[in-house]
N, C-alpha and C positions, 0 to 999 in steps of 0.2 A: 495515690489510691483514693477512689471515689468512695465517700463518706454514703450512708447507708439514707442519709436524708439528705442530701444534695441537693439545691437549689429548693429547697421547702423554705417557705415565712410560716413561723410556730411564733404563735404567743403565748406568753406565762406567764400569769399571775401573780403574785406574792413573792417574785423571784429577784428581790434587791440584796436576800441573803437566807441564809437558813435552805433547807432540802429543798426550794423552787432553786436557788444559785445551783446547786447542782444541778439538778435538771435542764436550767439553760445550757449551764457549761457542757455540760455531754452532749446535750442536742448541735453544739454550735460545732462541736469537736466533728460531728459525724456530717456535716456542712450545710445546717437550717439558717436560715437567718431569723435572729432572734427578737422577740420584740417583748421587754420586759414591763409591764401594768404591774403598778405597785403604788401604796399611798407615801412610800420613800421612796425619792429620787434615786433612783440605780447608777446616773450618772458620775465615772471619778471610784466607783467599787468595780459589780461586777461587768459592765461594760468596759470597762479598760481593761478588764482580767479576759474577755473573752476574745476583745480588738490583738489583747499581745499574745494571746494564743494563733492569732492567724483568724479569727472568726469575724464575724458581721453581726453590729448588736448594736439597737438604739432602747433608751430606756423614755416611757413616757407614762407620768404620773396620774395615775388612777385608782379611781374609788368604783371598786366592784359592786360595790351596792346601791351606787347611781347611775339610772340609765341612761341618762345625759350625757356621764364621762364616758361609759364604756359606747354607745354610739361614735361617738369623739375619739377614742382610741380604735374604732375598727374604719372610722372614714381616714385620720393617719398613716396605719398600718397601710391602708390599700393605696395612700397617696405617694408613700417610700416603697415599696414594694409591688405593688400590681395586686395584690392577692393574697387569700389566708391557707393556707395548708392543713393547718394543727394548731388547736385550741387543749392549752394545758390549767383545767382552772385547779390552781394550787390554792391561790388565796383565800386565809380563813382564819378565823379567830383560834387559838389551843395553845399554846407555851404561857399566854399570860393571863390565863385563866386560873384564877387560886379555885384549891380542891376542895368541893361544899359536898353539902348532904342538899338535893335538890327543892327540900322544902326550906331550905335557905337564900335558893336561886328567886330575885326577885324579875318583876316583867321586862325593869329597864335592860338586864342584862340578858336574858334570853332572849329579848326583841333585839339587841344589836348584834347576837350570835347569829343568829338566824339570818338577819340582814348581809351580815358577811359569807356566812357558810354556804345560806343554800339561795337567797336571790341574786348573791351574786356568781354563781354559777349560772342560773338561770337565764339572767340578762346577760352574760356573755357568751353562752352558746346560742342564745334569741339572735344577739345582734353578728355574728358568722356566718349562721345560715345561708343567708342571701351571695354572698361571695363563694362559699362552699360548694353552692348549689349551682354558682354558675360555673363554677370548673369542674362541676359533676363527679367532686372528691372533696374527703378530708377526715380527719382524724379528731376527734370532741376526745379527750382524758381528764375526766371529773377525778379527784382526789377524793379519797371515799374514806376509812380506818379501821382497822384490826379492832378497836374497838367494841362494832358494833356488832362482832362476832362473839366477844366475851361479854356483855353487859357492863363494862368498866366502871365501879362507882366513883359517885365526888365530881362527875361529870356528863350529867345528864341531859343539861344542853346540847354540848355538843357531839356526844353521842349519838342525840337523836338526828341531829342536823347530819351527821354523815350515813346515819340509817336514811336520811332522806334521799345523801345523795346517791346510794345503792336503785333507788327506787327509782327517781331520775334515770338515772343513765338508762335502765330499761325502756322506760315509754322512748324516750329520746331515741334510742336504738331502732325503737319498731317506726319510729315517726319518720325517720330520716333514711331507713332503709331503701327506700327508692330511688335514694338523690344520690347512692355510694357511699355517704357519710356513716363512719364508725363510730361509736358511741362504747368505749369502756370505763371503767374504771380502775384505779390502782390504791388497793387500802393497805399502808405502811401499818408496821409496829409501832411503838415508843421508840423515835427517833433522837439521838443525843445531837441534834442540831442548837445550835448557838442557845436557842429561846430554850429551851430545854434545859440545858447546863446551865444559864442563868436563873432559873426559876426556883427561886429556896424552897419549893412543895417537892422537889426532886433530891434527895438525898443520895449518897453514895450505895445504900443501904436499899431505899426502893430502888435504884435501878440493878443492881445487883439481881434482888428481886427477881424482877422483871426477866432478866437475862436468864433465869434460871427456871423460868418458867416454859423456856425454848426448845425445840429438838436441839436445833444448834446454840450452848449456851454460853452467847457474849450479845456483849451493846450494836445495837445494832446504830451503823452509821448514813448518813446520805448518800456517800455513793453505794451501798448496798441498795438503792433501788433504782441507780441511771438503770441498768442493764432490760429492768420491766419500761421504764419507759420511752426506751428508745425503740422497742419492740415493738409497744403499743401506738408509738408514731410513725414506724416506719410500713414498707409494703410488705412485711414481713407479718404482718396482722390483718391484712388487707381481707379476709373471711371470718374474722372475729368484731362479735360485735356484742353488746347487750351484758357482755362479762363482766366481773370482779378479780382482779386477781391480788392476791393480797401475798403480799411478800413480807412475813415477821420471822423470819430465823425459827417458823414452825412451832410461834406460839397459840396461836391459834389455827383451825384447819377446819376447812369447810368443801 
């Protein structure tokens, strides 16, 4: 059975573990080939979990926040592959961020949220374009959050930065709209991925919480959002463009 992204090159950011690893994995399952950017070597985790699935996955280590490396991972990318398909920017700063009141957030830390969150979305949907545009398709998927829909306190950095990336995907949308290139976004819950469950700011108790704040009330997991992003990659979105969709077990609704 031909997989729903068949012969696409997707790159994903932040995808050495945690809800990008899923993302790879479903993509690679539905047959992209993957190209995993991460400031950890993905090499020996999830690339040999996607190779023994039967998928095609090289991991090459990047720093989203340098335009340097991410030009270096899209000359890469097009040197193994021919071409970019799908750009999933996942990576970003949030599990190991301890929970402050923002007049406690000092410059160093907001400056390297920011650096993570929203320029390096920035500089990797910048440096695609040009391949995108020569194949006169593609698929931009900024990682957005539920978040920015409730005002979530204790976290106002990054709050803002995913309100940024709300904002983003719009012009991008309108900018890109001539070249075929889709521009969405996908804004999760409070995801119990790895960094999450490792984070002592996360008790059994807030995430309960949390879960109970939902139409549907349980923890939401990583694979509860391959299904939005395999949509949002695939041609099956191919008229949607400039969106938000935010998938929380109906904690938020907009």
């Amino acid at each position: 059975m031909t997989g729903r992204l068949q012969g696409s090159v997707a790159i994903v950011t932040g995808a050495a573990q945690g809800i990008g690893a899923a993302y790879a994995k479903a993509m690679a399952a539905e047959g992209a080939k993957i190209v995993i950017a991460d400031v950890i070597d993905g090499n020996g985790g999830i690339v040999d979990e996607i190779r023994a699935a039967g998928g095609e996955a090289v991991s090459i280590k990047t720093d989203v926040s340098s335009e340097s490396a991410v030009k270096a991972l899209v000359a890469e990318t097009l040197r193994l592959y021919g071409k970019i398909d799908i750009l999933v920017n996942n990576a970003a700063m949030f599990a190991n961020l301890p929970i402050k009141h923002f007049t406690e957030i000092d410059g160093a830390e907001w400056d390297k949220v920011m650096a993570v969150n929203v320029r390096g979305p920035f500089e990797c949907a910048k440096a695609v374009v040009p391949a995108m545009r020569a194949n006169g398709y593609g698929k931009i998927i900024n990682i957005a959050s539920g978040t920015v829909f409730k005002g979530t306190p204790g976290y106002l950095h990054y709050v803002t930065s995913k309100g940024a990336i709300v904002a983003m995907t719009r012009v991008m949308a309108r900018e890109l709209g001539a070249d075929n290139i889709c521009v969405n976004a996908l804004a999760p819950g409070l995801t119990t991925s790895e960094g999450v469950i490792n984070n002592p700011s996360y008790t059994d108790e807030s995430l309960a919480a949390n879960a109970s704040s939902r139409a549907l009330k349980r923890l939401q997991q990583p694979d509860d959002l391959v299904g939005a992003i395999v949509f949002l990659a695939s041609h099956d979105s191919d008229f949607m463009t400039g969106q938000t969709m935010l998938v929380d077990g109906g904690s938020a609704m907009h």
